[in-house]
DSSP file (Angstrom, degrees, kcal/mol; ACC not computed):
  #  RESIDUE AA STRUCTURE BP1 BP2  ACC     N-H-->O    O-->H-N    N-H-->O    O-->H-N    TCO  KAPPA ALPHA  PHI   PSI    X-CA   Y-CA   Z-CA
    1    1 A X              0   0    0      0, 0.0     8,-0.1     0, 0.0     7,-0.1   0.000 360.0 360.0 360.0 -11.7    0.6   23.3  -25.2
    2    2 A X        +     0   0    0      1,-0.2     7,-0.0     7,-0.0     4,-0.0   0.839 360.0  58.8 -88.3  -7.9    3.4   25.3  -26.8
    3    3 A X  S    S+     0   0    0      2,-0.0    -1,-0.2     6,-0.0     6,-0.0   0.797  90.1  97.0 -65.7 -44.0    2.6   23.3  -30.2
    4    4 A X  S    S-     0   0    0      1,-0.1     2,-0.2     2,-0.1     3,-0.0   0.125  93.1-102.4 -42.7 158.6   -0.6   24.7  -29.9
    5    5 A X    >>  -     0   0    0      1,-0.1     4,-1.7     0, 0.0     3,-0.5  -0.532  41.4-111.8 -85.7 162.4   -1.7   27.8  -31.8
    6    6 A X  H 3> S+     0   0    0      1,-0.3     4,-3.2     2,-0.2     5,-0.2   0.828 115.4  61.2 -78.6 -36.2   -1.8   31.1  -29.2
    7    7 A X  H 34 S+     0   0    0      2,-0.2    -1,-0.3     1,-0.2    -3,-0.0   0.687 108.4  43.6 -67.8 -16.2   -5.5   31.5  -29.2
    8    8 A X  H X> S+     0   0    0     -3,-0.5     4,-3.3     2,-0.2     3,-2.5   0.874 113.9  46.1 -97.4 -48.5   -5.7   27.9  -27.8
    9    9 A X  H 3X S+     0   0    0     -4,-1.7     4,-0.8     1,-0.2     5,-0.3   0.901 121.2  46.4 -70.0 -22.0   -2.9   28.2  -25.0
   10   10 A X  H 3X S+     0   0    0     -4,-3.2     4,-0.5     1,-0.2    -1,-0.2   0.697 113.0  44.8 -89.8  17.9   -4.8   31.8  -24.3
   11   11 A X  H <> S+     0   0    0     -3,-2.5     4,-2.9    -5,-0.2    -2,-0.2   0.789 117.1  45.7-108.0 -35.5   -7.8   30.4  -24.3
   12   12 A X  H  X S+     0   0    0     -4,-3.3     4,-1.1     1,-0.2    -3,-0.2   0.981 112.7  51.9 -78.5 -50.3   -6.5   27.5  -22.1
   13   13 A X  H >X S+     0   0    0     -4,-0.8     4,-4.5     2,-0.2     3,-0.5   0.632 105.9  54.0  49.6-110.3   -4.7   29.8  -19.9
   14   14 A X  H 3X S+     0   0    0     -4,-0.5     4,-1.2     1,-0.3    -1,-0.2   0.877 103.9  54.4 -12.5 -90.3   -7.6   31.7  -19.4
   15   15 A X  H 3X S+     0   0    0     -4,-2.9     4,-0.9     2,-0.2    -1,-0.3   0.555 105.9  50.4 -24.3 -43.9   -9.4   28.8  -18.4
   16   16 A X  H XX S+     0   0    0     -4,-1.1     4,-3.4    -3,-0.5     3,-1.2   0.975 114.9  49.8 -71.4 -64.6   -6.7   27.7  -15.4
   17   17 A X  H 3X S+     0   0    0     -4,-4.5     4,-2.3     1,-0.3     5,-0.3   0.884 103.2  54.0 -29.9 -50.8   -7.0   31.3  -14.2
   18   18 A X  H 3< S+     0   0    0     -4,-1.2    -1,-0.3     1,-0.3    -2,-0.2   0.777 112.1  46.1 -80.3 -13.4  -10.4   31.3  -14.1
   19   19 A X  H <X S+     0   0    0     -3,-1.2     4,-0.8    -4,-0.9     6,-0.8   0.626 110.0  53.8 -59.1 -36.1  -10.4   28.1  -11.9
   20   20 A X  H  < S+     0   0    0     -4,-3.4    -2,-0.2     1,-0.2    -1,-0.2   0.744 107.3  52.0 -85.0  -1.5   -8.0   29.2   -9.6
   21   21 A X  T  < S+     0   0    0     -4,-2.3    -2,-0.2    -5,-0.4    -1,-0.2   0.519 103.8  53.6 -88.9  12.3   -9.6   31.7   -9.2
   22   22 A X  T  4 S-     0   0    0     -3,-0.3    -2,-0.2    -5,-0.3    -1,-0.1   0.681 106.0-114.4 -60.2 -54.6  -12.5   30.2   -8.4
   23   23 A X  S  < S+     0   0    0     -4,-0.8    -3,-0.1     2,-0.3    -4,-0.1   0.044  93.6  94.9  96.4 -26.3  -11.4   28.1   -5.8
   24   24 A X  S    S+     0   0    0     -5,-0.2    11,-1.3    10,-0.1     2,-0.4   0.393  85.9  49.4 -80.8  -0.1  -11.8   24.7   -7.2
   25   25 A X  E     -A   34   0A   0     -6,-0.8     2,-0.3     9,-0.3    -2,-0.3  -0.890  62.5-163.6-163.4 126.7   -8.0   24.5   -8.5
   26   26 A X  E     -A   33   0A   0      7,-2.5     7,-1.9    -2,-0.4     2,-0.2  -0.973  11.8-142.7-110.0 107.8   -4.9   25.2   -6.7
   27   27 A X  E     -A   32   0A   0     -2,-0.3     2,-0.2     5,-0.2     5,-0.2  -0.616  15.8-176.8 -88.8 168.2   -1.4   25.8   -8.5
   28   28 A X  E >   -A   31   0A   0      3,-0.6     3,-3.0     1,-0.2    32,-0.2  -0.908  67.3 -60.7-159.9  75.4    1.6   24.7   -7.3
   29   29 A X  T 3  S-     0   0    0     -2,-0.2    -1,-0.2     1,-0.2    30,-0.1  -0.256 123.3 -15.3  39.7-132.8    4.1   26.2   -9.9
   30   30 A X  T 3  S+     0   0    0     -3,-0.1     2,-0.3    -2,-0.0    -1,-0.2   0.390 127.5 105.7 -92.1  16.6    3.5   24.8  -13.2
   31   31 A X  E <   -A   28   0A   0     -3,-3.0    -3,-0.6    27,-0.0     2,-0.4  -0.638  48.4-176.0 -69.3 135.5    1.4   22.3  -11.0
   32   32 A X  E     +A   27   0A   0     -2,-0.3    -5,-0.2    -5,-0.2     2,-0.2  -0.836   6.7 168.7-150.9 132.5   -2.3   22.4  -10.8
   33   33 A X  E     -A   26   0A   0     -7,-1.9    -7,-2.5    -2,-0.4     2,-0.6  -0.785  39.7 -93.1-123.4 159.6   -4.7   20.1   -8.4
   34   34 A X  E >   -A   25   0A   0     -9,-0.3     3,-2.9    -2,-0.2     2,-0.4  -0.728  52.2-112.2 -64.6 114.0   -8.4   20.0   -7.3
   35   35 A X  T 3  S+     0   0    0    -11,-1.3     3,-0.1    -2,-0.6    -1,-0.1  -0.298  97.3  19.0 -79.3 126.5   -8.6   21.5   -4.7
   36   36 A X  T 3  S+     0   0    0     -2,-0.4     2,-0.3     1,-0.1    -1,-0.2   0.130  89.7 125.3 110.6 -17.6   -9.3   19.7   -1.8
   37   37 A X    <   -     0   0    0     -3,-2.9     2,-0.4     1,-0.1    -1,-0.1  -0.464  64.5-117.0 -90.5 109.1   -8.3   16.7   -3.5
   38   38 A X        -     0   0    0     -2,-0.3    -1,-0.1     1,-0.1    24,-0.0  -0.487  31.7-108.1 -66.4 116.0   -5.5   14.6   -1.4
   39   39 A X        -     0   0    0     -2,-0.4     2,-0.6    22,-0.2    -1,-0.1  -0.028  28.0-154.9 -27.4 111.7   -1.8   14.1   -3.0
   40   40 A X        -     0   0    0     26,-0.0     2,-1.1    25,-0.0    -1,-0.1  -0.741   8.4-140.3 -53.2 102.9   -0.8   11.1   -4.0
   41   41 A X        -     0   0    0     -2,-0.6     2,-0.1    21,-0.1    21,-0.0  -0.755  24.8-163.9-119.1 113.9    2.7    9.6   -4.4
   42   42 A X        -     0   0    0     -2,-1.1     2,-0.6    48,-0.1    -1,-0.0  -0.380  17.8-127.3 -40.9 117.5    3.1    7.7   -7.3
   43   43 A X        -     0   0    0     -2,-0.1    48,-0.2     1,-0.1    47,-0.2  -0.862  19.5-168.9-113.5 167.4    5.6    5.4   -8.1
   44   44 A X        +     0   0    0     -2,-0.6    47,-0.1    46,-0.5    -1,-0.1   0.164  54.9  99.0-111.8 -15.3    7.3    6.0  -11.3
   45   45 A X  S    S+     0   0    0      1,-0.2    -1,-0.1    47,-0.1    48,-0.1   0.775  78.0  51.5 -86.4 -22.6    9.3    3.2  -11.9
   46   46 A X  S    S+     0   0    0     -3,-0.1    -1,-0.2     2,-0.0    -2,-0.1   0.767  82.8 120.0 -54.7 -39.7    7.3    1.2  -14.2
   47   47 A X        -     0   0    0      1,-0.2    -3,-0.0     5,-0.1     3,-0.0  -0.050  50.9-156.6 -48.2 168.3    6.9    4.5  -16.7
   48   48 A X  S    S+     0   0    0      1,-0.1     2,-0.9     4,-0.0    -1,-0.2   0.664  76.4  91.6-105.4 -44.3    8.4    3.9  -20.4
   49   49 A X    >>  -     0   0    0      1,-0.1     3,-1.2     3,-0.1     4,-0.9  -0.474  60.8-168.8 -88.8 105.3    8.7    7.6  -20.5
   50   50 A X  G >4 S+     0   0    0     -2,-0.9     3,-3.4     1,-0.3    -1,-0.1   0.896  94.8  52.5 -51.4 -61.7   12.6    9.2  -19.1
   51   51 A X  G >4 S+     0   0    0      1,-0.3     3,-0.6     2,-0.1    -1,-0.3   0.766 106.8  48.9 -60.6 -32.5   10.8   13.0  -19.2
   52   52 A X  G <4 S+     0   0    0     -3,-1.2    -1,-0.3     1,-0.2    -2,-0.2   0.597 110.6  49.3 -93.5   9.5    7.8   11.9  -17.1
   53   53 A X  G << S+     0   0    0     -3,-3.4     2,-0.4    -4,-0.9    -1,-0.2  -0.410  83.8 123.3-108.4  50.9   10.3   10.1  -14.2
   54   54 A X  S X  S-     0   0    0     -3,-0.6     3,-5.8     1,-0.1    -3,-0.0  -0.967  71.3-134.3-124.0 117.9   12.0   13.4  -14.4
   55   55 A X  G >  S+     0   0    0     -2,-0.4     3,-0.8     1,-0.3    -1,-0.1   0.806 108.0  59.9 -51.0 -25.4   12.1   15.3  -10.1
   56   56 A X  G 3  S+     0   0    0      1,-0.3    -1,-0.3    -3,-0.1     4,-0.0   0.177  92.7  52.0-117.0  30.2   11.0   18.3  -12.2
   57   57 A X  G <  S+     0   0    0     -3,-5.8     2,-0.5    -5,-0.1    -1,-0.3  -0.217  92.9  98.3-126.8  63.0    7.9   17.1  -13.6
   58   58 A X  S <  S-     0   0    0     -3,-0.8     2,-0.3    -5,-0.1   -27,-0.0  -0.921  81.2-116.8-121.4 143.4    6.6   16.0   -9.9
   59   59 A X     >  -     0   0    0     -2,-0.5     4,-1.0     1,-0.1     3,-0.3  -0.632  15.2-130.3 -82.0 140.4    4.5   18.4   -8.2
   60   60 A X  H  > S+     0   0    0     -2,-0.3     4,-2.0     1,-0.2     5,-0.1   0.714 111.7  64.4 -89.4 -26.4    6.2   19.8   -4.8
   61   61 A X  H  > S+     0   0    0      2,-0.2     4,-1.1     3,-0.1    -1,-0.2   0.692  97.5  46.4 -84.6 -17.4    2.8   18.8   -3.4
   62   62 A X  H >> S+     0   0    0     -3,-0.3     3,-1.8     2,-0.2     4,-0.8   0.735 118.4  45.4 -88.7 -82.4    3.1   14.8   -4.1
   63   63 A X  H 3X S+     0   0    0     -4,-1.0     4,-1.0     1,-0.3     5,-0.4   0.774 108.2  54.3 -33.1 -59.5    6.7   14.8   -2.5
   64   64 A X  H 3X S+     0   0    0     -4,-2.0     4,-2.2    -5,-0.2     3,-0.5   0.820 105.2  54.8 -46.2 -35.5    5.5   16.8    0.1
   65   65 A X  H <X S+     0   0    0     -3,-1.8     4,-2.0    -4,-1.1    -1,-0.2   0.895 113.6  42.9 -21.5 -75.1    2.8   13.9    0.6
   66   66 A X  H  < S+     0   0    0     -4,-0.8    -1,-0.3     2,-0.2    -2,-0.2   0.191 103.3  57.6 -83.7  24.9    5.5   11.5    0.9
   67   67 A X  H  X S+     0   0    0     -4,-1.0     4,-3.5    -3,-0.5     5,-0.2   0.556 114.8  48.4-104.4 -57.9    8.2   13.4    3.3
   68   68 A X  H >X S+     0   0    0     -4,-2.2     3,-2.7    -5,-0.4     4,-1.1   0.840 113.7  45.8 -47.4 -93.3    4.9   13.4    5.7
   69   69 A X  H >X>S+     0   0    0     -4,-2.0     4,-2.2     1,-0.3     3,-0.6   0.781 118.2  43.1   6.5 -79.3    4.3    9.6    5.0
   70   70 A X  H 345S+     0   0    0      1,-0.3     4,-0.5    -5,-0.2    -1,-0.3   0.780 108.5  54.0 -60.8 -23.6    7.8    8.9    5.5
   71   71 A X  H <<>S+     0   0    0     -4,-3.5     5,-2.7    -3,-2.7    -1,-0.3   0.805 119.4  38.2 -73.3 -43.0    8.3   10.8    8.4
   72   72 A X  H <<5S+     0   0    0     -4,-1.1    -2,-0.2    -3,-0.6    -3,-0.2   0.765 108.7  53.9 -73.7 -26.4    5.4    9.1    9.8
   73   73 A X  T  <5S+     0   0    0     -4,-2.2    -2,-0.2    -5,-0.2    -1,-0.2   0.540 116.9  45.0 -78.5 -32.5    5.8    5.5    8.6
   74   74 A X  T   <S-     0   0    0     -5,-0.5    -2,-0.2    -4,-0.5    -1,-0.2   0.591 106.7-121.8-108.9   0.4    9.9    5.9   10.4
   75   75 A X  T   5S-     0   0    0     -5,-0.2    -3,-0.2    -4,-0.1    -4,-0.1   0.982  85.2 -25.0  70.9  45.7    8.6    7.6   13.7
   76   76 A X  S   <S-     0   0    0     -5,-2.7     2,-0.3    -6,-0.1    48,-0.2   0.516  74.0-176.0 108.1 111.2   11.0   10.2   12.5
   77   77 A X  B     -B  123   0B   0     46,-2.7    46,-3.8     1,-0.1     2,-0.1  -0.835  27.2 -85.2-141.6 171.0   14.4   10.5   10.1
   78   78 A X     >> -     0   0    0     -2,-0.3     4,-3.3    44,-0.2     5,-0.5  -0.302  44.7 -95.1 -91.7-169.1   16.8   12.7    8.9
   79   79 A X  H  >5S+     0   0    0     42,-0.2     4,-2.6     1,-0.2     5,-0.4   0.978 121.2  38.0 -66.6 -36.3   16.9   14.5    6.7
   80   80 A X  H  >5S+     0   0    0      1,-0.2     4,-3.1     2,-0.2     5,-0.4   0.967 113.3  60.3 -56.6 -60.5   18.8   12.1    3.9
   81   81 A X  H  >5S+     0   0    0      1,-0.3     4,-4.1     2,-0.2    -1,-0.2   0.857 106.3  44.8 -52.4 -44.5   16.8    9.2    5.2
   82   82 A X  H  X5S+     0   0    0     -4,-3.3     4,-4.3     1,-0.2    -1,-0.3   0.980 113.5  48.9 -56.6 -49.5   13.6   10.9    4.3
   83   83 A X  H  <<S+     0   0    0     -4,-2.6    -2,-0.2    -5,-0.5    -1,-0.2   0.896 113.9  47.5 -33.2 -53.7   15.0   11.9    1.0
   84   84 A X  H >X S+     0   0    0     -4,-3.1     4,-2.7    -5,-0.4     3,-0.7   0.951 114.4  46.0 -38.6 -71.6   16.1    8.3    0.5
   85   85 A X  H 3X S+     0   0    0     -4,-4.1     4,-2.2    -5,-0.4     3,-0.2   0.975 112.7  47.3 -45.6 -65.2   12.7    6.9    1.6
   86   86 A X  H 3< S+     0   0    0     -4,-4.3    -1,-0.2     2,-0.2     4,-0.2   0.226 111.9  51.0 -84.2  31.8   10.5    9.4   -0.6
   87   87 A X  H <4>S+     0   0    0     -3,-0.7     5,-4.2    -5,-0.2    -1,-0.2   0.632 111.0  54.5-103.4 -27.1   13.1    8.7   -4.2
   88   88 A X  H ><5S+     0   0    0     -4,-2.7     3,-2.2     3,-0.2    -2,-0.2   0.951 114.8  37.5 -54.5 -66.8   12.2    4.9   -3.1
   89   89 A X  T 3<5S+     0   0    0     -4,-2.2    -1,-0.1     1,-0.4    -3,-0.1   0.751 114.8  52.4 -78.1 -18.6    8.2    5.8   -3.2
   90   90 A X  T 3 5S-     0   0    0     -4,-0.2   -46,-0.5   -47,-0.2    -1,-0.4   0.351 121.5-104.9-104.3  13.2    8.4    7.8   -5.9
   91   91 A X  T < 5 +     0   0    0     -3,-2.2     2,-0.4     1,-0.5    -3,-0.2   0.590  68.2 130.5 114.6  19.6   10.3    5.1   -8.2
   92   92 A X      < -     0   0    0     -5,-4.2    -1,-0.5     1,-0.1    -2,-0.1  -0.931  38.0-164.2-104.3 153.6   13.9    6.0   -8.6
   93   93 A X  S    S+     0   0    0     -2,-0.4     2,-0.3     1,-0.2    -1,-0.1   0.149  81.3  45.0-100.4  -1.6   16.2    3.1   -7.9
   94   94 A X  S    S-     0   0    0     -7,-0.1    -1,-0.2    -6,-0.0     2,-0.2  -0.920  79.3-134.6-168.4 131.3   19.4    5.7   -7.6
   95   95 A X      > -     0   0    0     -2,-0.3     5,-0.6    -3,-0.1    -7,-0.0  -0.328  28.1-167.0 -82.9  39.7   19.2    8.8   -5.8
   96   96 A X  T  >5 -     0   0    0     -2,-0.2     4,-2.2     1,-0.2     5,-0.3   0.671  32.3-103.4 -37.5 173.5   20.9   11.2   -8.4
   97   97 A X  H  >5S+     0   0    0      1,-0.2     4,-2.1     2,-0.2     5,-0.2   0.907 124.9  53.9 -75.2 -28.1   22.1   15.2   -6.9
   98   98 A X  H  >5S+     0   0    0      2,-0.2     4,-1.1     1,-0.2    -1,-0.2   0.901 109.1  46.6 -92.9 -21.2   19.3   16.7   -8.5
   99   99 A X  H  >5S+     0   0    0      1,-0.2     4,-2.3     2,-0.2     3,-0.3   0.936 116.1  44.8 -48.4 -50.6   16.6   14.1   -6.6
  100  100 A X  H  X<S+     0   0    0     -4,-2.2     4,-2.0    -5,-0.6    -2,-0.2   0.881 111.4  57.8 -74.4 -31.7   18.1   14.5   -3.4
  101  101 A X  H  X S+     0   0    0     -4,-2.1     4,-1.7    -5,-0.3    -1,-0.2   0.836 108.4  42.5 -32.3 -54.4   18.2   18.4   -4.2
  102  102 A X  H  X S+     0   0    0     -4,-1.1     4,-3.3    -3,-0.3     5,-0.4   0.962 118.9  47.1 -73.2 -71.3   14.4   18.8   -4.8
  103  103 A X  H  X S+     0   0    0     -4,-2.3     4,-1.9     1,-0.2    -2,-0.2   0.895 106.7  57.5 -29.2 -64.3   13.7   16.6   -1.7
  104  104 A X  H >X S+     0   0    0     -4,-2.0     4,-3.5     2,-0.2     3,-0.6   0.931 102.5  47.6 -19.7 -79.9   15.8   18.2    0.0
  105  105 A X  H 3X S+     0   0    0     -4,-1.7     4,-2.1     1,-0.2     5,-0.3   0.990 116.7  54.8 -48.4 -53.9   14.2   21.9   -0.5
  106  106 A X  H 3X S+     0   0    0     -4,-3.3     4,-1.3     2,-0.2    -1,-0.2   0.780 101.4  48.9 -29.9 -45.5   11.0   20.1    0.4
  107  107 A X  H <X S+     0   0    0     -4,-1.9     4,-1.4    -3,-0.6    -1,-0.2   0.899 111.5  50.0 -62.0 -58.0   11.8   18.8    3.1
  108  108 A X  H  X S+     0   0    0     -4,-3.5     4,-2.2     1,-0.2    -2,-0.2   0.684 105.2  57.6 -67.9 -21.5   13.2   22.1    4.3
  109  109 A X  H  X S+     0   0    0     -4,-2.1     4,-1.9    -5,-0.2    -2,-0.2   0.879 103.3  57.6 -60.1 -55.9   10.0   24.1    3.4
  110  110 A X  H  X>S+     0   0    0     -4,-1.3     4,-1.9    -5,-0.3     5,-1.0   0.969 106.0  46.5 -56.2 -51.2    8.1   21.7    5.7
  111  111 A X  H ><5S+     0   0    0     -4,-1.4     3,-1.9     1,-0.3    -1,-0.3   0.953 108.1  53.0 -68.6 -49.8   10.0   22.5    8.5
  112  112 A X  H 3<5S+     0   0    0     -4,-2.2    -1,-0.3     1,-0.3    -2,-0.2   0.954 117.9  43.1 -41.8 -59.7    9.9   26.5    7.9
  113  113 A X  H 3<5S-     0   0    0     -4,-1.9    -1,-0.3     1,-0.1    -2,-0.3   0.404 119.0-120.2 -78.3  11.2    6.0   25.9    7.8
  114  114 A X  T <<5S+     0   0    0     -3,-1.9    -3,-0.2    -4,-1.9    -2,-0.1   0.598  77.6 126.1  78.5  32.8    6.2   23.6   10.6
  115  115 A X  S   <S+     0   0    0     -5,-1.0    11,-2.4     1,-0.2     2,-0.4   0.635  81.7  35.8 -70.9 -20.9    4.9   20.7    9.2
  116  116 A X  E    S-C  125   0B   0     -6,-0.7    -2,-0.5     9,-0.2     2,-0.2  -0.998  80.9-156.9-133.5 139.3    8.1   18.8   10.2
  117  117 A X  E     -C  124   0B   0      7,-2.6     7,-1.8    -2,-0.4     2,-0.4  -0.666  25.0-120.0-112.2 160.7    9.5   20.0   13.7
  118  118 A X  E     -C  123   0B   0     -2,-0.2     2,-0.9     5,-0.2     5,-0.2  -0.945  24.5-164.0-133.2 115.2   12.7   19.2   14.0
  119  119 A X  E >   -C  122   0B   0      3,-3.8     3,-3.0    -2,-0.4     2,-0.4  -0.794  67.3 -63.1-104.7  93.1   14.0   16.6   17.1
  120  120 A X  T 3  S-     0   0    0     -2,-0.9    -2,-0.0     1,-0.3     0, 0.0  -0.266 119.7 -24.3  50.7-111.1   17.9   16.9   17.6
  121  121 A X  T 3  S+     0   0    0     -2,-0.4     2,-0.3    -3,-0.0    -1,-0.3  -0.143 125.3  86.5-136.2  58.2   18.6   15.6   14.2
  122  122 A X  E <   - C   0 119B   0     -3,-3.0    -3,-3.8   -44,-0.1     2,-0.6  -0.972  67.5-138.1-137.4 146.1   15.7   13.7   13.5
  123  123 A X  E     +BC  77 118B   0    -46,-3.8   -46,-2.7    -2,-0.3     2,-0.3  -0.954  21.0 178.1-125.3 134.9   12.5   15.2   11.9
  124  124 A X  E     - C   0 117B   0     -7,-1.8    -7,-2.6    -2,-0.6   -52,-0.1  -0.845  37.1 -90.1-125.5 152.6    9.2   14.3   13.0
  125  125 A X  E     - C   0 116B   0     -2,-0.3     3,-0.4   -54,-0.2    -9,-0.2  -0.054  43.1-118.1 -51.1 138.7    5.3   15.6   11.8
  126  126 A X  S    S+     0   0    0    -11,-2.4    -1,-0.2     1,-0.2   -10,-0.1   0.792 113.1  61.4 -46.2 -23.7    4.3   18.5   13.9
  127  127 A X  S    S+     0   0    0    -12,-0.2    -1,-0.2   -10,-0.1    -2,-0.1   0.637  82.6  92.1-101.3 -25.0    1.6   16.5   15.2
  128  128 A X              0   0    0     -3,-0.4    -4,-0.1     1,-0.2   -11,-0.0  -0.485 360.0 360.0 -56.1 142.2    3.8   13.8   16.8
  129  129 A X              0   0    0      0, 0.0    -1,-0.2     0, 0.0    -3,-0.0   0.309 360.0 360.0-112.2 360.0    4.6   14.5   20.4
C-alpha cells in the first residue's frame, strides 16, 4: 500500500475504518479479521517468502489461537513449553529471541485477561478446572 498513490491508501484507509466501524472487521494492530470469524494457526513452514514467516507479520490473534490450543492439547504448560509448542504450529523449526519474545507477551496478555489461569507454574485455559 505505501507504493500506492495517497488517494488510493486514503481511500483504502477510509474503507477499513468504515468496516470497523461497522462491526463486521475487527483490528488487531496492523491486523484486521472478520469479525466473528475464528483464528486460525497456520503453519508457515512450507512459505518461499522469509518476510511472510516473519513473528511480526502474524496477527497476536492467530498466536493467541494456538497458546489456547496448546494449552489445551498439553492439559497445561509453562510458559516456554507453550511458546515452544505454538513456534512448532506456526512453522519455525528454531525458536529465535524475538519468537519466543512475541509468544511470550501473548502468553502473558492471556493471563492478565484470564484466558490462561495460572496453576503453580503451569498454565492452564480458564475454563479447565
Amino acid at each position: 500500500l505505501k507504493r500506492s498513490g495517497s488517494r488510493i491508501e486514503e481511500a483504502v484507509g477510509n474503507g477499513i475504518d468504515a468496516l470497523v466501524a461497522s462491526r463486521r472487521c475487527t483490528r488487531d494492530g496492523d491486523f484486521l479479521s472478520l469479525a466473528g470469524a475464528p483464528a486460525i494457526v497456520r503453519d508457515r513452514s512450507e512459505v518461499r517468502s522469509a518476510g511472510l514467516r516473519s513473528i511480526e507479520r502474524i496477527a497476536g490473534v492467530e498466536m493467541r489461537a494456538g497458546i489456547g490450543a496448546a494449552a489445551v492439547a498439553l492439559v497445561g504448560a509453562s510458559e516456554g513449553d507453550l511458546a515452544l509448542a505454538v513456534a512448532r504450529a506456526l512453522g519455525f523449526k528454531a525458536m529465535s529471541g524475538n519468537v519466543r519474545e512475541r509468544l511470550l507477551e501473548e502468553i502473558r496478555a492471556m493471563v492478565r485477561e484470564g484466558s490462561l489461569r495460572e496453576d503453580g507454574a503451569v498454565l492452564r485455559p480458564a475454563s479447565a478446572t
